[in-house]
LUMLUMPA-170908 format. One record per residue: x, y, z of N, C-alpha, C, CB in turn; residue in one letter. Coordinates in pm, whole numbers, plus 50000, padded with zeros to 5 digits. Atoms other than C-alpha are relative to their C-alpha. Glycine has a CB too. Layout:
XYZXYZXYZXYZA/...
***
This chain:
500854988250000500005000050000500905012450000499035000050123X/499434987350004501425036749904499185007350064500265005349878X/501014989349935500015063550119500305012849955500035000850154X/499934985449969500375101950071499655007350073499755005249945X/500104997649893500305126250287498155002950047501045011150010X/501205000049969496595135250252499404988950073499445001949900X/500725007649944495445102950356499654986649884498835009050053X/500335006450099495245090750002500704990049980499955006249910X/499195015649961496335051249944499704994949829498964986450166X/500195014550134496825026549639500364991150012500484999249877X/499565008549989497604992749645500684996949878499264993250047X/499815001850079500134981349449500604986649984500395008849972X/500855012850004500204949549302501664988750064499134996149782X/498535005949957503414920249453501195002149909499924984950015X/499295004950098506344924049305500795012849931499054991849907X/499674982650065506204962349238500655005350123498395011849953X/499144998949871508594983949478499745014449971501724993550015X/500074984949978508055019849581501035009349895500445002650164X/498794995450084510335046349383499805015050020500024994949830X/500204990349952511165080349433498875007549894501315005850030X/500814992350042508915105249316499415013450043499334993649990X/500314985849940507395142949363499494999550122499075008049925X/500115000349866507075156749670498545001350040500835010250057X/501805001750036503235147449809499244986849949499615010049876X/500825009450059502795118349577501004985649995499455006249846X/499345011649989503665080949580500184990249851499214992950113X/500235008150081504645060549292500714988650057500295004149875X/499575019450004505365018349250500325000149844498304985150046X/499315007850171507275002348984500214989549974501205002449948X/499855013450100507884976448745500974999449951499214998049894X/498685001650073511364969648635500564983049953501125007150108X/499555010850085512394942048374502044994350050499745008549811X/498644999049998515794928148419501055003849934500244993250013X/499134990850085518484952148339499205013650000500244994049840X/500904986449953516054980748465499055004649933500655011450013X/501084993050067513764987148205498864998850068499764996049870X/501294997949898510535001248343498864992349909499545018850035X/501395009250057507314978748268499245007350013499444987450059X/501184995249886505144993948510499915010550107499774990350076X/500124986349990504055023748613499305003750086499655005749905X/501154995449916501655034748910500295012250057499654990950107X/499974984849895501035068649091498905008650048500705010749935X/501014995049950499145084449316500435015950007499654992650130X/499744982049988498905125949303498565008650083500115007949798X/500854988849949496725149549528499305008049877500945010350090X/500554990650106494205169549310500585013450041498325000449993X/499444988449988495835202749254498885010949974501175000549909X/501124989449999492125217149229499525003649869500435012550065X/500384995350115491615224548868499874988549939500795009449937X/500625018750112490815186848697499405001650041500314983049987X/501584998950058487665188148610499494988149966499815008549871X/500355014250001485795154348699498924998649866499294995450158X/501255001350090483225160348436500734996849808498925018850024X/499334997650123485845170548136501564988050022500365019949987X/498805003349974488655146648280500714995249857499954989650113X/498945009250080489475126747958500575012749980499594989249855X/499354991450125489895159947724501395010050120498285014249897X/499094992049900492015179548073501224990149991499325002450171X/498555009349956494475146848148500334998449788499454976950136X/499675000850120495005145447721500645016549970498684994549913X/499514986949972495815182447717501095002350097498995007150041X/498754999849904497975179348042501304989349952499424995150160X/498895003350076500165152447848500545007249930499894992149939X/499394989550100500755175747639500935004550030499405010049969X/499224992149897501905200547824501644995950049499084999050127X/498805006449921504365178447974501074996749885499534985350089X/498475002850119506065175647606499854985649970501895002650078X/500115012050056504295139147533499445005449857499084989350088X/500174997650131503895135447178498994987349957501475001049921X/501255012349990500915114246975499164992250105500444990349953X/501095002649901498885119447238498544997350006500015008250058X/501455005750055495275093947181499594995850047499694993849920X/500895005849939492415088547399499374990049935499255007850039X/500305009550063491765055147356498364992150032501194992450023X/501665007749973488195048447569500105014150157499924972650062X/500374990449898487055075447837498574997950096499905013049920X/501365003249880484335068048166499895009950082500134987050104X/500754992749872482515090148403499014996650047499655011349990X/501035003949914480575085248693500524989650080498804996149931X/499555012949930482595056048805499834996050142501254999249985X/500125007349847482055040649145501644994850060498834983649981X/498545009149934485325036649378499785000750184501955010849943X/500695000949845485265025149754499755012950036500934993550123X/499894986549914485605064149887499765010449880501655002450088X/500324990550057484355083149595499574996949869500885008350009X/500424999250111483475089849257500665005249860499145005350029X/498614996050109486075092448916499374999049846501544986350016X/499835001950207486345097848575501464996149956499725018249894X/498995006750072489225077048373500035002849850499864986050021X/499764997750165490775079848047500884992149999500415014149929X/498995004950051492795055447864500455004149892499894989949992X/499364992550144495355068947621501284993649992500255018150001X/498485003050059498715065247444500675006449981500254995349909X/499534990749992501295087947444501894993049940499545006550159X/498355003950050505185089747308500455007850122500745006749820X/498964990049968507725107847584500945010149937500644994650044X/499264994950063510095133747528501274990049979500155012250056X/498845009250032512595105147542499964985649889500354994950140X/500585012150077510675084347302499524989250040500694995549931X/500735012349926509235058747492498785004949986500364996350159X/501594998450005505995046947450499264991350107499434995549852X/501025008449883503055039147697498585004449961500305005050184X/501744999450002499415032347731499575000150133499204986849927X/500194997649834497825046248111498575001450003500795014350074X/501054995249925494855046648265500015011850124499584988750050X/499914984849982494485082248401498965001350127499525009749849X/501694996149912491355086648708500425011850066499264987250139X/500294989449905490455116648885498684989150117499225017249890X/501415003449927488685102549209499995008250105499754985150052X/500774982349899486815131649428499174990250109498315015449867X/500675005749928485865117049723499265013050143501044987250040X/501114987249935483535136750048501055012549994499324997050199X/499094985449959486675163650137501014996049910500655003350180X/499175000950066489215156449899500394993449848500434997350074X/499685006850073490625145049528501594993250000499625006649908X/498545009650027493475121849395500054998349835499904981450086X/499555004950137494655113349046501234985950045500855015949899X/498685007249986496295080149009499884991649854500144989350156X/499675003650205497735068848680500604989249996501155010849895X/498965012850026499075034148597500004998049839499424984050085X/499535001450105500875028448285501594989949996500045014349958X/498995011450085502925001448073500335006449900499414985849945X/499855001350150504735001047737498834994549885501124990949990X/500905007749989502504990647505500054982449913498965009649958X/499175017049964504384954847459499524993450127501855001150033X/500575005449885503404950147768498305004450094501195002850083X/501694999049916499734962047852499214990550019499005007749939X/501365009649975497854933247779500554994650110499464987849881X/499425007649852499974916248075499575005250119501545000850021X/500364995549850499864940948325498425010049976501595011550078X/501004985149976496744961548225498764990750099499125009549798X/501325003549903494334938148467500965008350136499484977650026X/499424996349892497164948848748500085012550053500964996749992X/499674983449970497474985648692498384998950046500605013749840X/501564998649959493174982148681500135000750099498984991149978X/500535003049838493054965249024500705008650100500304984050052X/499414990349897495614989549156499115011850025501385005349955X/501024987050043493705021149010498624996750102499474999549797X/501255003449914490425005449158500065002650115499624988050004X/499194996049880492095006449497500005009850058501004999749990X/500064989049963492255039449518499345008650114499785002549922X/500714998049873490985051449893500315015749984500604991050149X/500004985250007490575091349884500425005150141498545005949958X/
***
């Protein structure tokens, strides 16, 4: 289980190991032997402006931003049901500025006093493997 400081938690799945990350938020990883990253999880505090209603087209726009390239919503949900609140998800595909490619599931979940964003992402060589794992992590998600 990753916690942050809010209170906010994900489970992440055996096998995956904590890793550093911004200050506030917790990620888990997936590393192949010889370090390549598989697997991807992270939990982030809502910074107040994601917009549960507009989330796919905001988290596709915020890749951006960040300098990902062929950035393509691939299936988008709202209304979702999670133990401690209520999310909208987007799955997309994206290139890095370092060229690497991944496919993530994206949620905003807003629960009574607080939000979270937590994102799990693979290569996409490897999604069909881990994408039930990142799910059940994402699901997880306690606000």
């Amino acid at each position: 289980m990753a916690r942050i400081p809010t209170g906010a938690s994900i489970a992440y799945p055996p096998g995956w190991t904590p890793a550093q990350s911004d200050r506030g938020t917790a990620t888990a990883v997936l590393t192949a032997p010889g370090g390549r990253l598989i697997g991807y999880l992270n939990l982030t505090p809502r910074s107040g402006n994601e917009p549960l209603g507009r989330w796919a087209r905001f988290r596709i726009a915020h890749n951006g931003e960040e300098h990902d390239t062929h950035v393509r919503a691939l299936a988008a949900h709202r209304g979702l049901r999670f133990t401690t609140g209520t999310g909208s998800c987007v799955r997309d595909s994206y290139t890095t500025k370092t060229s690497a490619n991944y496919i993530e599931i994206a949620c905003l979940v807003v629960g009574r006093h607080r939000g979270v964003v937590a994102v799990g992402a693979a290569p996409p060589v490897d999604w069909r493997r881990l994408a039930p794992q990142l799910q059940r992590a994402v699901n997880s998600v306690r606000t």
